[in-house]
N, C-alpha and C positions, 0 to 999 in steps of 0.2 A: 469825328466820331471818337468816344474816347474807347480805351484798352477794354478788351473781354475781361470778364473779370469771373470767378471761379462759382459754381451754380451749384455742383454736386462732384466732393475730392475721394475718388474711392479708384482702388485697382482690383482686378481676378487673378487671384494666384492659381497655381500650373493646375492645383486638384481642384478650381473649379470652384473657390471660394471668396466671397466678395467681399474686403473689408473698405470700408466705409469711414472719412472723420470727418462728422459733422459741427465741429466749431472748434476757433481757435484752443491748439494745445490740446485736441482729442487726439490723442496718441494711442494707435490700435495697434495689435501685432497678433501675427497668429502664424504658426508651427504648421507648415505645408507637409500632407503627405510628402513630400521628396525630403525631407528632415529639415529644411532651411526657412529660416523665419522670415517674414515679411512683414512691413509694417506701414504704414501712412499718418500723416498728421497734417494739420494747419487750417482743418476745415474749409471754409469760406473764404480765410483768409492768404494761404499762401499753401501750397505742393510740395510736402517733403516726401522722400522713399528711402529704402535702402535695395541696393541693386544685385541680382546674382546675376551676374553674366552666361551662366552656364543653365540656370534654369528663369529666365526672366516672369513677369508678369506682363499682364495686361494692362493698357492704362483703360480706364472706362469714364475720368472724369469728362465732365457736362461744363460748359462756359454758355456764357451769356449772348451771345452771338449766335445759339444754337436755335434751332427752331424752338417754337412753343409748343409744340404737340412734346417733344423731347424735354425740354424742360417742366412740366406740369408732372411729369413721369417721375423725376427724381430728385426734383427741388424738395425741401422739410423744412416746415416749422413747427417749433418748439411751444408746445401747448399744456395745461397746467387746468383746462376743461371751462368751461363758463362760467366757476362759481372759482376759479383760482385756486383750487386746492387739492386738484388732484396730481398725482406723481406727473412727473414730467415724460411727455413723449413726443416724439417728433413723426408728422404726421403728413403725408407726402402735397402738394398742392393737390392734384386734381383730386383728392378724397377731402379738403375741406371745403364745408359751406360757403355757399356765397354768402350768407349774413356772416358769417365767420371770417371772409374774405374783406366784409367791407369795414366790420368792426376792425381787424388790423388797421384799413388804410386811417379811419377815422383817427384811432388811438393812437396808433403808435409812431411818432412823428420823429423817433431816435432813426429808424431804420434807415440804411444807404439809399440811395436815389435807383440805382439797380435794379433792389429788392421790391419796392415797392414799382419798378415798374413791370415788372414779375408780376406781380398782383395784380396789377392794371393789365396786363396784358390776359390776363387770365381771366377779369372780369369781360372783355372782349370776347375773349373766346367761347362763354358762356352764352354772349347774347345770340354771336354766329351761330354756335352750335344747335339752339335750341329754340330757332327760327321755325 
């Protein structure tokens, strides 16, 4: 089996705030009620932080080895609308379409072996569901 690999890289800082990096080199930061800044990056690809020992955070990221009910929650992709030209938003799995679902697997054949079986497993869960 190979390594977990990263679904959803976000922490809760101490006021209760949840900062989120959804793709490589999204570098977030944000100024905690308690004055100390927090930050995250590396998206999908790798977990950075910076640390206060005296008021920590939360971890909350999500890997691959998590259940699918847990993943479908917090997984995003990156959508631009059916006609491609709308602003870009990232938009959680269990809120997109299954024709939306299957258009990715069809197209997009860049994507990790992972992510699409993210998708696959999500078209699963679909037909379970709605048995």
């Amino acid at each position: 089996m190979s390594e977990p690999r990263i679904v959803c890289n976000r922490i809760r800082t101490p006021d209760g705030t949840i900062l989120e990096s959804i793709h490589r080199h999204d570098y977030r930061t944000y100024k905690d009620a308690n004055g100390l800044e927090y930050m995250v990056d590396g998206g999908l690809d790798y977990t950075r932080r910076n640390v206060h020992d005296e008021a920590p955070y939360t971890e909350l990221s999500v890997y691959s080895d998590s259940p699918h009910d847990v993943i479908r929650e917090v997984f995003k992709w990156g959508t631009r609308g059916k006609d491609g030209k709308q602003p870009l938003k990232y938009v959680p799995l269990k809120d997109l379409t299954t024709e939306h679902i299957e258009a990715i697997l069809e197209t997009q054949d860049h994507i990790q072996q992972y992510i699409r079986n993210i998708f696959l497993d999500e078209m699963i869960y679909r037909v379970k569901m709605y048995k």
